[in-house]
ROTI-262861 format. One record per residue: x, y, z of N, C-alpha, C, CB in turn. Coordinates in steps of 0.02 Angstrom, whole numbers, plus 50000, padded with zeros to 5 digits. Last residue first. Glycine has a CB too. Layout:
N
pt nu X&nv Y&nw Z&cau X&cav Y&caw Z&cu X&cv Y&cw Z&cbu X&cbv Y&cbw Z
...
This chain:
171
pt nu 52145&nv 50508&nw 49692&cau 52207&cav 50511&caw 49684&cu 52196&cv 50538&cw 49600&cbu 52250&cbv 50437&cbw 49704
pt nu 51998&nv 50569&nw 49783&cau 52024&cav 50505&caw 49736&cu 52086&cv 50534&cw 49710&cbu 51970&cbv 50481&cbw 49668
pt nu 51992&nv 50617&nw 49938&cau 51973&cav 50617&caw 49873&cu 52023&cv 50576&cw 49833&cbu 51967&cbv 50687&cbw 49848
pt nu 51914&nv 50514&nw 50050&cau 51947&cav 50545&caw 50039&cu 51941&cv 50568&cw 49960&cbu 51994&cbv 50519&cbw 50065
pt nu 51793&nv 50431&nw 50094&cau 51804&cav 50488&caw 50125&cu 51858&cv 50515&cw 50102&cbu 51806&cbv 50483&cbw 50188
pt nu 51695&nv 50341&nw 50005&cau 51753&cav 50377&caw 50006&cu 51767&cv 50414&cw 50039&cbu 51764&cbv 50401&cbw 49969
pt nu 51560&nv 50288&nw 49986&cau 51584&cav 50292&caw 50057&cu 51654&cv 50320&cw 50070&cbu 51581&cbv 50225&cbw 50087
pt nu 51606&nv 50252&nw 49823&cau 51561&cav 50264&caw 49873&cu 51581&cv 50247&cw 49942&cbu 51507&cbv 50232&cbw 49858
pt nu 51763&nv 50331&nw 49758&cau 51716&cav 50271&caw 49776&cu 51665&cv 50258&cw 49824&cbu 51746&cbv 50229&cbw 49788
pt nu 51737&nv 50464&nw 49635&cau 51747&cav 50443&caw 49700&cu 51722&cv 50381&cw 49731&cbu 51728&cbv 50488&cbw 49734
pt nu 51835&nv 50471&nw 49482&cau 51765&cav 50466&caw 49523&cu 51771&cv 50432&cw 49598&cbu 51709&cbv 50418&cbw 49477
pt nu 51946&nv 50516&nw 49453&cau 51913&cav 50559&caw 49452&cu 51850&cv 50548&cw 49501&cbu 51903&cbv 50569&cbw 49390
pt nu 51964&nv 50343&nw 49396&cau 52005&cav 50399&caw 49401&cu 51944&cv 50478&cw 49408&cbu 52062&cbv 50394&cbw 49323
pt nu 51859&nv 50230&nw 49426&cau 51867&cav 50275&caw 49363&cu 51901&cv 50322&cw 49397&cbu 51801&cbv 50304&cbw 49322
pt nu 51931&nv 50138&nw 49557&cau 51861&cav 50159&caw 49531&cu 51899&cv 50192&cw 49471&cbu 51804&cbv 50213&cbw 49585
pt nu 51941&nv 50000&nw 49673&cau 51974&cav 50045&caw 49608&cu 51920&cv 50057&cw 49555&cbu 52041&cbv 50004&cbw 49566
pt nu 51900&nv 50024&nw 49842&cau 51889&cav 50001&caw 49779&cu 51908&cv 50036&cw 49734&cbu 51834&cbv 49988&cbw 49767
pt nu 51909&nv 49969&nw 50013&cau 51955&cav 50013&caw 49934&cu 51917&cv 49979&cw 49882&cbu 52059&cbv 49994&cbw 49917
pt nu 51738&nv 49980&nw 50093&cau 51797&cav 49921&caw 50067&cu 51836&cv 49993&cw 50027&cbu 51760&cbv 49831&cbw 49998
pt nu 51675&nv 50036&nw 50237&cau 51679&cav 50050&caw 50171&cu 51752&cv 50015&cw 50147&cbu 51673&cbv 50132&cbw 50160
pt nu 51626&nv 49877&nw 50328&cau 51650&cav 49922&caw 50349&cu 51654&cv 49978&cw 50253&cbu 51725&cbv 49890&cbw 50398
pt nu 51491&nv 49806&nw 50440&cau 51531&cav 49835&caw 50366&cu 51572&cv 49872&cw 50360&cbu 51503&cbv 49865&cbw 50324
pt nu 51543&nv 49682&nw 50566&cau 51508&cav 49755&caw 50553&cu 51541&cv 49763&cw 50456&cbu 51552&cbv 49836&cbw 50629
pt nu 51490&nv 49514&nw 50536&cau 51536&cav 49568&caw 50549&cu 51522&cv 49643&cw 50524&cbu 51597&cbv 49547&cbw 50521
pt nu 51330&nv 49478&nw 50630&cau 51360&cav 49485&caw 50544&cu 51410&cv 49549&cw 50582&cbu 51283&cbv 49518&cbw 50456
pt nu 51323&nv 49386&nw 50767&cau 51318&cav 49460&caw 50736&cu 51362&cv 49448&cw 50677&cbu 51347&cbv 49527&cbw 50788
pt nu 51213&nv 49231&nw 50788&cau 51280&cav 49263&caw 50779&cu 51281&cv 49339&cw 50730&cbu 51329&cbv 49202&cbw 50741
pt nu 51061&nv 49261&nw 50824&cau 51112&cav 49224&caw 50817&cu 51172&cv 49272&cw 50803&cbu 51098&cbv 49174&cbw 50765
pt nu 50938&nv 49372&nw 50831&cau 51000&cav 49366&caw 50901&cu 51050&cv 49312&cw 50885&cbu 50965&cbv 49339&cbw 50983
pt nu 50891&nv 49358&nw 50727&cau 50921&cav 49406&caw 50720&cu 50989&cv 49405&cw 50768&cbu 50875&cbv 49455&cbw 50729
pt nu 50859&nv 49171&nw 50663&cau 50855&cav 49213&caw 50714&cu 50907&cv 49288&cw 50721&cbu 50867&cbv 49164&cbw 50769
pt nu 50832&nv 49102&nw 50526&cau 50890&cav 49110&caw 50591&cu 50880&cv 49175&cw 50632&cbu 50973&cbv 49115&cbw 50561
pt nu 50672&nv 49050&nw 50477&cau 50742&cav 49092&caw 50474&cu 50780&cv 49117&cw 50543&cbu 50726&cbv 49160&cbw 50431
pt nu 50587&nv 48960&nw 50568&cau 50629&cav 48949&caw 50520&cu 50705&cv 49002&cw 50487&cbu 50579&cbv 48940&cbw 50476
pt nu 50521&nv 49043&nw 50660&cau 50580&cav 48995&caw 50672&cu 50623&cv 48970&cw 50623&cbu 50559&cbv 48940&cbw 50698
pt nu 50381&nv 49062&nw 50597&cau 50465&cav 49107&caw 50592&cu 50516&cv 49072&cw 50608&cbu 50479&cbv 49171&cbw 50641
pt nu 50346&nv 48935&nw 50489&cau 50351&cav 48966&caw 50538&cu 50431&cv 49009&cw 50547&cbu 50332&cbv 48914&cbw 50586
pt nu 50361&nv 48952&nw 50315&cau 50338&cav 48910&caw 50378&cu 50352&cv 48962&cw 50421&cbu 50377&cbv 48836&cbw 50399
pt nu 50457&nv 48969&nw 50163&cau 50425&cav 48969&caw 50218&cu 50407&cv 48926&cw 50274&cbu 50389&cbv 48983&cbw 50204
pt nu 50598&nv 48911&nw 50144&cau 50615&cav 48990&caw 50165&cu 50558&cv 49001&cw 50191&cbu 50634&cbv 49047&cbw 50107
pt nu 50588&nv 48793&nw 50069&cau 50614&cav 48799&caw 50118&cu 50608&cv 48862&cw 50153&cbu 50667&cbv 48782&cbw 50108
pt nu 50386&nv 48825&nw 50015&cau 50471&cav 48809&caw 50012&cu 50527&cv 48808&cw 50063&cbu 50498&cbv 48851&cbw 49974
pt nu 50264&nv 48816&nw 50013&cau 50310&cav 48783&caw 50073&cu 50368&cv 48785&cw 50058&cbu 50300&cbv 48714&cbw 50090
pt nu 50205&nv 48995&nw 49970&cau 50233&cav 48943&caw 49954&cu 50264&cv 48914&cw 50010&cbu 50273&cbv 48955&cbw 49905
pt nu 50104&nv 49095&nw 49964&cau 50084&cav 49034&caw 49970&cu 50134&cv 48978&cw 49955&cbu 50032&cbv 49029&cbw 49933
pt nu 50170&nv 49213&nw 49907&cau 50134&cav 49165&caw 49871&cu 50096&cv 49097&cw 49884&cbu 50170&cbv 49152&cbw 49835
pt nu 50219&nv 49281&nw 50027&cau 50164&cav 49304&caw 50003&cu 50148&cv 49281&cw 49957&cbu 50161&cbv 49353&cbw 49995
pt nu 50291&nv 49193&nw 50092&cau 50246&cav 49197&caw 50113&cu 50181&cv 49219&cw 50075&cbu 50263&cbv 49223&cbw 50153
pt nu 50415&nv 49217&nw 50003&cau 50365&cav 49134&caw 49986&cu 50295&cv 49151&cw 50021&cbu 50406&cbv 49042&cbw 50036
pt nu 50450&nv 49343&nw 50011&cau 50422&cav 49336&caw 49948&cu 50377&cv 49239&cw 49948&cbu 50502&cbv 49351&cbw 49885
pt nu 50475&nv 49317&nw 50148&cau 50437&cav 49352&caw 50138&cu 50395&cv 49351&cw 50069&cbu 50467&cbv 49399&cbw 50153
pt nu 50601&nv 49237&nw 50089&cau 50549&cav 49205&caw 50131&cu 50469&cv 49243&cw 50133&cbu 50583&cbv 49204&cbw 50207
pt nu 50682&nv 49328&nw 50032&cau 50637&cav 49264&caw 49982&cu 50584&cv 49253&cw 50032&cbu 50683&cbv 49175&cbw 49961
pt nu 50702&nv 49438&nw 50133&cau 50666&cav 49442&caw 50087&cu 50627&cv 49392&cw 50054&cbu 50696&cbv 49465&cbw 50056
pt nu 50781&nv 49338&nw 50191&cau 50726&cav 49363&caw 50250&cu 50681&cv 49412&cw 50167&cbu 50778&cbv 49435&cbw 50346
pt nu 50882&nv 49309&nw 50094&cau 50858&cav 49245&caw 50124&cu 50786&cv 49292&cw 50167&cbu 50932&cbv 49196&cbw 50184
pt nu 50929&nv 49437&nw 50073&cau 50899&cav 49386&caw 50038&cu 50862&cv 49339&cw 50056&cbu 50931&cbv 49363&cbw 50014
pt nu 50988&nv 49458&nw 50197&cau 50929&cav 49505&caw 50192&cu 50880&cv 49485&cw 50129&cbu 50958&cbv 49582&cbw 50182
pt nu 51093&nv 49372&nw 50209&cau 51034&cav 49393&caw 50247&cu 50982&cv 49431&cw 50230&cbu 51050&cbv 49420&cbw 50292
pt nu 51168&nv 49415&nw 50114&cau 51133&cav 49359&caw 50121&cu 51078&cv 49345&cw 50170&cbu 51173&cbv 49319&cbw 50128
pt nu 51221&nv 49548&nw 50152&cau 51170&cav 49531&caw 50089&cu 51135&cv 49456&cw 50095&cbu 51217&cbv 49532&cbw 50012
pt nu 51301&nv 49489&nw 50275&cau 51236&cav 49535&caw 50267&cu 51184&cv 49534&cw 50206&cbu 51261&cbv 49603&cbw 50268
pt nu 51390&nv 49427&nw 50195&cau 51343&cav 49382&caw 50244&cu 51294&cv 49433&cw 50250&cbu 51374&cbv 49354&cbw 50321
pt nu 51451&nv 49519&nw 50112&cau 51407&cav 49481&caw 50077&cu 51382&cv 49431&cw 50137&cbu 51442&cbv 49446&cbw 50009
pt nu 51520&nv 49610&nw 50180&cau 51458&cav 49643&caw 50137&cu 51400&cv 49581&cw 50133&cbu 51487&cbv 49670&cbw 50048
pt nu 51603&nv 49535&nw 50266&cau 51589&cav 49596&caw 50284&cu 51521&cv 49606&cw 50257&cbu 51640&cbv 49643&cbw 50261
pt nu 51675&nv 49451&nw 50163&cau 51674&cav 49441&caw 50225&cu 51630&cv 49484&cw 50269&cbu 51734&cbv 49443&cbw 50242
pt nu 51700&nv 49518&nw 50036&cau 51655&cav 49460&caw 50059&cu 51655&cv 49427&cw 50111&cbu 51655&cbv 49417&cbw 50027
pt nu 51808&nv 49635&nw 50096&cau 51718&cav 49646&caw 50072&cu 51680&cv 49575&cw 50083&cbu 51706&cbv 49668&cbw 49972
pt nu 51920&nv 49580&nw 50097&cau 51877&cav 49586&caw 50163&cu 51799&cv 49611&cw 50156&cbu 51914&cbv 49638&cbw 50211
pt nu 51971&nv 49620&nw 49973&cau 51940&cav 49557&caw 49982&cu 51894&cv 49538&cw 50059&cbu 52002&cbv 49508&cbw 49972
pt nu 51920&nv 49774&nw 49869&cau 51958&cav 49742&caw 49953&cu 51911&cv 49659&cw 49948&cbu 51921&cbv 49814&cbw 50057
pt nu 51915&nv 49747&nw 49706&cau 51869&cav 49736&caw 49762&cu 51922&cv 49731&cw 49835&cbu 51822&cbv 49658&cbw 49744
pt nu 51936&nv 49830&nw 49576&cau 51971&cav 49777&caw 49593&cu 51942&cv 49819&cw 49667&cbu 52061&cbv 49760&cbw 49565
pt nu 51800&nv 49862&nw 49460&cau 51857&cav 49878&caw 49473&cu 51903&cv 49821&cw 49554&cbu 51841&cbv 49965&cbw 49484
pt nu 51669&nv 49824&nw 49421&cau 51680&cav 49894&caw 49415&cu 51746&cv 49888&cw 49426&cbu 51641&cbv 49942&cbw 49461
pt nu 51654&nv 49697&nw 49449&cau 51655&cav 49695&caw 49399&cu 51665&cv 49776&cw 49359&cbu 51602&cbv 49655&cbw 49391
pt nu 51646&nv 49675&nw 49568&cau 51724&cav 49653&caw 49554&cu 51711&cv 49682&cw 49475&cbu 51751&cbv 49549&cbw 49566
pt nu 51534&nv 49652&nw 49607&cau 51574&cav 49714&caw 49611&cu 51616&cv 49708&cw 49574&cbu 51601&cbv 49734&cbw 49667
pt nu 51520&nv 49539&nw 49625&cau 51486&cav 49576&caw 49548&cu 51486&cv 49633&cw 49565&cbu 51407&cbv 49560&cbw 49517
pt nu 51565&nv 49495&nw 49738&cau 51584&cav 49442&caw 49677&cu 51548&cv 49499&cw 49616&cbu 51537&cbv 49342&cbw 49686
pt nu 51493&nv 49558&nw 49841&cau 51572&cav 49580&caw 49822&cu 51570&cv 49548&cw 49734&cbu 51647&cbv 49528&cbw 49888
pt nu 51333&nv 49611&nw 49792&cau 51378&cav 49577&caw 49811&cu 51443&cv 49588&cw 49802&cbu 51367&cbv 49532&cbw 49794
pt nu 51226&nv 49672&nw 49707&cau 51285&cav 49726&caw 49744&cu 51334&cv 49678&cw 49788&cbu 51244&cbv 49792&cbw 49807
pt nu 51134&nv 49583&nw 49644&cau 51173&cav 49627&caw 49626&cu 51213&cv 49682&cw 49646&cbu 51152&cbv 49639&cbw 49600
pt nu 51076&nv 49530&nw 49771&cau 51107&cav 49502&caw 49735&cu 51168&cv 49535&cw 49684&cbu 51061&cbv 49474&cbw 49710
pt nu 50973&nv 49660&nw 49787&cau 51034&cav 49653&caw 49829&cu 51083&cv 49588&cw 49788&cbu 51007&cbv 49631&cbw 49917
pt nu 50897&nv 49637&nw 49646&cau 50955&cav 49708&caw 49668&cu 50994&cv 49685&cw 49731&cbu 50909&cbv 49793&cbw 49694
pt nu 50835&nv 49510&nw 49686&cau 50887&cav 49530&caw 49635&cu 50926&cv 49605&cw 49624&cbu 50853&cbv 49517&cbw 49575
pt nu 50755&nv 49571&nw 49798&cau 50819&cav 49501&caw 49794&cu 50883&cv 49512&cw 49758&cbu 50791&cbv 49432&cbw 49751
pt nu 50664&nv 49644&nw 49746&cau 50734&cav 49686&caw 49807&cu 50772&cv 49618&cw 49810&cbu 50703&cbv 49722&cbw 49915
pt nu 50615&nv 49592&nw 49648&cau 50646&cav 49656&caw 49617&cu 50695&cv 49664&cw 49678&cbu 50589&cbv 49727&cbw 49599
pt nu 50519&nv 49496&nw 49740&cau 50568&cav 49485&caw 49685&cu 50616&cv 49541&cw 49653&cbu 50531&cbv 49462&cbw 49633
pt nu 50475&nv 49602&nw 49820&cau 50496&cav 49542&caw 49851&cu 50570&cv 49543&cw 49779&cbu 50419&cbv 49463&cbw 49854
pt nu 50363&nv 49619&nw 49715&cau 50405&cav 49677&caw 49747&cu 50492&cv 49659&cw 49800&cbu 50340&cbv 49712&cbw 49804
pt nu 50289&nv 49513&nw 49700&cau 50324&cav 49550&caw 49642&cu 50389&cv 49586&cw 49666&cbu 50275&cbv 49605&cbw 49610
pt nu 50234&nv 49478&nw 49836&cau 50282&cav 49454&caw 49813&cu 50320&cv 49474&cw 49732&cbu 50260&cbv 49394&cbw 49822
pt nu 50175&nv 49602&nw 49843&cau 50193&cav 49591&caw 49885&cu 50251&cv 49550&cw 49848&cbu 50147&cbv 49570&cbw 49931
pt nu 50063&nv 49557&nw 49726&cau 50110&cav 49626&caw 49741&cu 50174&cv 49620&cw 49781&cbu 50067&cbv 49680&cbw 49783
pt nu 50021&nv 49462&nw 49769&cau 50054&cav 49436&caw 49726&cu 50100&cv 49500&cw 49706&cbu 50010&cbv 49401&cbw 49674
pt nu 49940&nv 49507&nw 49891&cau 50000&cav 49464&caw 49914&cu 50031&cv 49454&cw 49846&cbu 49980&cbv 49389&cbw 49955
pt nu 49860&nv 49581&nw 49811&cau 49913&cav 49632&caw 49861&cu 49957&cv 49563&cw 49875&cbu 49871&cbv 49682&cbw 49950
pt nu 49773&nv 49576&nw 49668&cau 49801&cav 49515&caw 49734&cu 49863&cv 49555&cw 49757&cbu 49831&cbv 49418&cbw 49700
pt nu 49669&nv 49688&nw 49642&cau 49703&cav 49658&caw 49630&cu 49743&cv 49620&cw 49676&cbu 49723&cbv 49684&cbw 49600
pt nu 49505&nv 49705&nw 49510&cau 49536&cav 49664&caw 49582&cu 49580&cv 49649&cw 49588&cbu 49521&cbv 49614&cbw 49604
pt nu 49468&nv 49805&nw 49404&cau 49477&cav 49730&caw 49417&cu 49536&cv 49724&cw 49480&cbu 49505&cbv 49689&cbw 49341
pt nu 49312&nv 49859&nw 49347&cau 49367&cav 49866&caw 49384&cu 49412&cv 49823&cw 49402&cbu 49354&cbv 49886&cbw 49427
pt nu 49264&nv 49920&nw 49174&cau 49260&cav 49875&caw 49245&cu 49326&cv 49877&cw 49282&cbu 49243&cbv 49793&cbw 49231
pt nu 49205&nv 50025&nw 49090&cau 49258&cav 49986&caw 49096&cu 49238&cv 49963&cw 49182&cbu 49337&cbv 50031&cbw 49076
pt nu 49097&nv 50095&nw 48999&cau 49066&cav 50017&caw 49033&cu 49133&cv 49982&cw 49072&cbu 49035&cbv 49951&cbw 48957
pt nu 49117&nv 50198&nw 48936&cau 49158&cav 50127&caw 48906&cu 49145&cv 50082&cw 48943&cbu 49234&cbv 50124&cbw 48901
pt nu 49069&nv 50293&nw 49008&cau 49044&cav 50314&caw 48950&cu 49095&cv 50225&cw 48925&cbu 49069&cbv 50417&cbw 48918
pt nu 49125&nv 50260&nw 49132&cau 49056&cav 50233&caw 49149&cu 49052&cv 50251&cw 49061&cbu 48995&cbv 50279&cbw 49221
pt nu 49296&nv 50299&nw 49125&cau 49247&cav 50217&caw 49126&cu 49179&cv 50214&cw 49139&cbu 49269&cbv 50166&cbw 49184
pt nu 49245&nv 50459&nw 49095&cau 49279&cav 50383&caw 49038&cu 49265&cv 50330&cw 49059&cbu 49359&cbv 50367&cbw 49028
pt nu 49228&nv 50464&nw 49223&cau 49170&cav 50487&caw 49154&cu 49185&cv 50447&cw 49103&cbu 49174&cbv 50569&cbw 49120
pt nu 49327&nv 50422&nw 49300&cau 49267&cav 50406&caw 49318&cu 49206&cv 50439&cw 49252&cbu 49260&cbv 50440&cbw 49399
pt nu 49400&nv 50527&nw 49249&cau 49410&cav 50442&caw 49247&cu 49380&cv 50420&cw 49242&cbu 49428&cbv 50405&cbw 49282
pt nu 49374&nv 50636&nw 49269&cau 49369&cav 50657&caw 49197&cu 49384&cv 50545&cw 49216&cbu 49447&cbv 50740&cbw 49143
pt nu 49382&nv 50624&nw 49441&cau 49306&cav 50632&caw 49387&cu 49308&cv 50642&cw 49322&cbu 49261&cbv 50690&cbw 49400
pt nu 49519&nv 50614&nw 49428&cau 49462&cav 50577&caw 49463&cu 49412&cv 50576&cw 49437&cbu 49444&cbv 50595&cbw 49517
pt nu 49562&nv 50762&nw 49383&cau 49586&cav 50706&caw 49357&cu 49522&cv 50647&cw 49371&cbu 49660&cbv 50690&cbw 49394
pt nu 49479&nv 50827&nw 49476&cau 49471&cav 50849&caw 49422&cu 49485&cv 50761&cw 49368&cbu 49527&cbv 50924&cbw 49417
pt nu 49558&nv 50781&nw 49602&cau 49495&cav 50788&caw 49582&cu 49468&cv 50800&cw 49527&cbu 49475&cbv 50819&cbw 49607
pt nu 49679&nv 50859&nw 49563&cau 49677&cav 50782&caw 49579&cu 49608&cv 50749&cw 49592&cbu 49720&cbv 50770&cbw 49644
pt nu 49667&nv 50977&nw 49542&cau 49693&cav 50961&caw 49465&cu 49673&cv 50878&cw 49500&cbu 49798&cbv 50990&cbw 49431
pt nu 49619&nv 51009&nw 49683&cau 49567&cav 51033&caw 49632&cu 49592&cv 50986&cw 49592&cbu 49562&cbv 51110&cbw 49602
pt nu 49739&nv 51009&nw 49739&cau 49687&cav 50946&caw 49786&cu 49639&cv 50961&cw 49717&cbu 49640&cbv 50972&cbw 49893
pt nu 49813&nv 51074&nw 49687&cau 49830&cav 51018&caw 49682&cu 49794&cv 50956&cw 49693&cbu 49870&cbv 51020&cbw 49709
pt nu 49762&nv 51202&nw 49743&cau 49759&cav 51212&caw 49681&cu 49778&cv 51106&cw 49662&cbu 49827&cbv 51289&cbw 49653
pt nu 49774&nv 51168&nw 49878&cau 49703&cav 51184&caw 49837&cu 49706&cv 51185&cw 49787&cbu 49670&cbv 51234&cbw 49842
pt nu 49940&nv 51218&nw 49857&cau 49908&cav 51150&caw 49882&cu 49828&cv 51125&cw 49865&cbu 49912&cbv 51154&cbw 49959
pt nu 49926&nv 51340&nw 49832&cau 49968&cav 51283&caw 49788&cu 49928&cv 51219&cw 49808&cbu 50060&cbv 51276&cbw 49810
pt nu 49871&nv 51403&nw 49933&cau 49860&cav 51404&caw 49868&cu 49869&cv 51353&cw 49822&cbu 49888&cbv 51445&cbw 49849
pt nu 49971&nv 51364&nw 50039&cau 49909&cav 51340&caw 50037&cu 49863&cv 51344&cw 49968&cbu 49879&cbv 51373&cbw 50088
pt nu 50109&nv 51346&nw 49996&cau 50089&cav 51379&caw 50008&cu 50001&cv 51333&cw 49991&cbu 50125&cbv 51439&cbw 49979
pt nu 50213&nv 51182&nw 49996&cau 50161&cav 51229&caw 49951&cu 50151&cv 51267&cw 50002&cbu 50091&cbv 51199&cbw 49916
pt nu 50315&nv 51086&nw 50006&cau 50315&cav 51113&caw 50027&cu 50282&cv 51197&cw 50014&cbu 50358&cbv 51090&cbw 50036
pt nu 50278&nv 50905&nw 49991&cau 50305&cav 50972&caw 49944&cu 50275&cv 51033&cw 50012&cbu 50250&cbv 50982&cbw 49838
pt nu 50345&nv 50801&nw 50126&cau 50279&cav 50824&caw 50120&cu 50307&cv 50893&cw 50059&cbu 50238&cbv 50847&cbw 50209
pt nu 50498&nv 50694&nw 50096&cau 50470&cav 50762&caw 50131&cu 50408&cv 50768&cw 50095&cbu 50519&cbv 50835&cbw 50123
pt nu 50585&nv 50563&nw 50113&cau 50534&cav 50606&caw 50085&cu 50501&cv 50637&cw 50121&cbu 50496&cbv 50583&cbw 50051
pt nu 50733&nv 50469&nw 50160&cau 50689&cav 50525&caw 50177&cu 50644&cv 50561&cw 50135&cbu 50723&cbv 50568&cbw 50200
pt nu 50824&nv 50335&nw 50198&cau 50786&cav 50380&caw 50134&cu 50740&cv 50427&cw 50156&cbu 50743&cbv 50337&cbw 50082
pt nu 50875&nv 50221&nw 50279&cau 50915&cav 50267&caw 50219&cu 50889&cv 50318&cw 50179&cbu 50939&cbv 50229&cbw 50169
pt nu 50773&nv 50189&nw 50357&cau 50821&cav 50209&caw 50384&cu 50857&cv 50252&cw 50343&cbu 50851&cbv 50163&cbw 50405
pt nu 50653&nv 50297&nw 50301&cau 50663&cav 50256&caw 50316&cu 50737&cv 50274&cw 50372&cbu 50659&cbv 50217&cbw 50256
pt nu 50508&nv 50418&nw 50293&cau 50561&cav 50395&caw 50329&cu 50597&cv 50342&cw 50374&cbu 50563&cbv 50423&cbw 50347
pt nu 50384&nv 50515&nw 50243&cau 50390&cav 50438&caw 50232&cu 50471&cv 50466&cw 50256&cbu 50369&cbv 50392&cbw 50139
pt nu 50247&nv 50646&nw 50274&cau 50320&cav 50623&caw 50247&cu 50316&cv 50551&cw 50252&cbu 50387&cbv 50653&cbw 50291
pt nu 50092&nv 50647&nw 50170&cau 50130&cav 50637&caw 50248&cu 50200&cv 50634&cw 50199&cbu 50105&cbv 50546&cbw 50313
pt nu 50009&nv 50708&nw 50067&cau 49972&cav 50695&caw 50158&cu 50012&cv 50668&cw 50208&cbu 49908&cbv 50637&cbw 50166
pt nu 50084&nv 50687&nw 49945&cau 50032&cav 50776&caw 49976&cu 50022&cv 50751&cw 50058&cbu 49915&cbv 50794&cbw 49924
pt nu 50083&nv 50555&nw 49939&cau 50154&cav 50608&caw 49935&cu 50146&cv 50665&cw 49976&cbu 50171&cbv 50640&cbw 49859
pt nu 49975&nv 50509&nw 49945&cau 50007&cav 50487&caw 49997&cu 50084&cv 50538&cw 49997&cbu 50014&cbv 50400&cbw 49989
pt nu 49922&nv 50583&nw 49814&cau 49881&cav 50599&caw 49872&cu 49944&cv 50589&cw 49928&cbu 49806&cbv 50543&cbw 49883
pt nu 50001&nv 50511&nw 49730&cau 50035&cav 50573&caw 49742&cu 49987&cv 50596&cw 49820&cbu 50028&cbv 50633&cbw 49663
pt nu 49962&nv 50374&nw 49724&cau 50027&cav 50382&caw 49766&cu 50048&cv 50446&cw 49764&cbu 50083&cbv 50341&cbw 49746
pt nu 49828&nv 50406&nw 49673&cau 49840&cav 50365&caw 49740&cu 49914&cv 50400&cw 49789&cbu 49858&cbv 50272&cbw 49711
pt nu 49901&nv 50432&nw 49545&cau 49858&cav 50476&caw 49588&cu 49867&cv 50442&cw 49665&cbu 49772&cbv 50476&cbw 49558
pt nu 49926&nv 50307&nw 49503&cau 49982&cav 50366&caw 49530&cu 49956&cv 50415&cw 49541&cbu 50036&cbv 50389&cbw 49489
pt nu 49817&nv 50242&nw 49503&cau 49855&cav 50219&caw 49546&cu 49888&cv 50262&cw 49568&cbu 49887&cbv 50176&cbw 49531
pt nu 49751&nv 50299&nw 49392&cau 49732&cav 50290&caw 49444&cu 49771&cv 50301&cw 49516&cbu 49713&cbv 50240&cbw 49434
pt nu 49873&nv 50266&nw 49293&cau 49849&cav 50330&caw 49312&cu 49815&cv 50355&cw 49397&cbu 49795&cbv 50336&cbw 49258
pt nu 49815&nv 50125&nw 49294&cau 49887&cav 50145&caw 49305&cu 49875&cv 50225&cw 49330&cbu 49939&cbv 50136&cbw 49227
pt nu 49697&nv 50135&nw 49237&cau 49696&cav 50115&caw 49308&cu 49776&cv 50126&cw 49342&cbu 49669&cbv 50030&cbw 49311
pt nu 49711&nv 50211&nw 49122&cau 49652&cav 50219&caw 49164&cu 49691&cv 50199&cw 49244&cbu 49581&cbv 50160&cbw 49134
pt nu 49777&nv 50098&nw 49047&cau 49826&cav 50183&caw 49055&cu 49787&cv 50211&cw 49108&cbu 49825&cbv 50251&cbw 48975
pt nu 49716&nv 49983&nw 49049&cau 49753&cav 49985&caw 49095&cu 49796&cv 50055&cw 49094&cbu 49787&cbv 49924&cbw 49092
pt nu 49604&nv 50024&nw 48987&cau 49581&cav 50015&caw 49051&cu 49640&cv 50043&cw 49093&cbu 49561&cbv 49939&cbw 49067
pt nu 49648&nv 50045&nw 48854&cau 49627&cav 50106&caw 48886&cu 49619&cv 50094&cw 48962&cbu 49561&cbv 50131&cbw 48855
């Protein structure tokens, strides 16, 4: 019960931060919902409401709260964006359809980069000396040599379906 409680919790948390600002990355944009003030009171009430039917359940079950390590977050989170960029490499592309070979030239020093500046981040936030932490110096510097620009590779896709970054339509 704690942990449907504190999960819950949480995604309250992250709708408040949904309701109180946009978020904009380089690739991704979320917008503030776009309520009439009604709507919105009506949202701030059901999210309060929620809050205090919680807060009645853990004091009627004595549930306790438990503390959680943001750097082991940190490095959870770490771990999930490694292994998704890992998984868009040329070499496991290849596995949708036949790859421009100038892709691993192009895609995959960038992916490697961003692995390597992720793990490191992921050592920091365990406390680990591994090679990837220590001082920044350690990872290569942004101003070293420029990763060749990307460019969108040919790729042989499912007849019909368009290959991402396609600018044309598929034959």
């Amino acid at each position: 019960m704690s942990v449907a409680l504190r999960s819950l919790e949480e995604r309250l948390a992250r709708v408040e931060g949904l309701l109180d600002r946009d978020e904009e990355g380089l690739l991704y944009r979320r917008r503030r919902p776009v309520w009439a003030r009604e709507e919105r009171a009506r949202a701030e009430a059901i999210l309060a409401d929620l809050r205090s039917t919680i807060a009645s359940i853990s004091r009627a079950f004595n549930l306790a709260p438990e503390e959680r390590d943001s750097a082991r977050e940190i490095a959870g989170l770490m771990t999930i964006s490694w292994e998704s960029l890992a998984e868009v490499g040329s070499r496991r592309l290849r596995a949708y359809g036949r790859v421009d070979p100038a892709l691993r030239d192009t895609l995959d020093p960038a992916l490697e980069r961003l692995i390597e500046l992720v793990s490191a981040l992921e050592d920091l936030a365990l406390g680990d000396d591994g090679p990837a932490s220590g001082p920044a110096d350690a990872i290569p510097s942004p101003d070293g040599p420029p990763l060749p620009s990307i460019v969108h590779p040919t790729v042989d896709r499912t007849p019909g379906i368009p290959a991402v970054g396609a600018t044309e339509p598929p034959e």
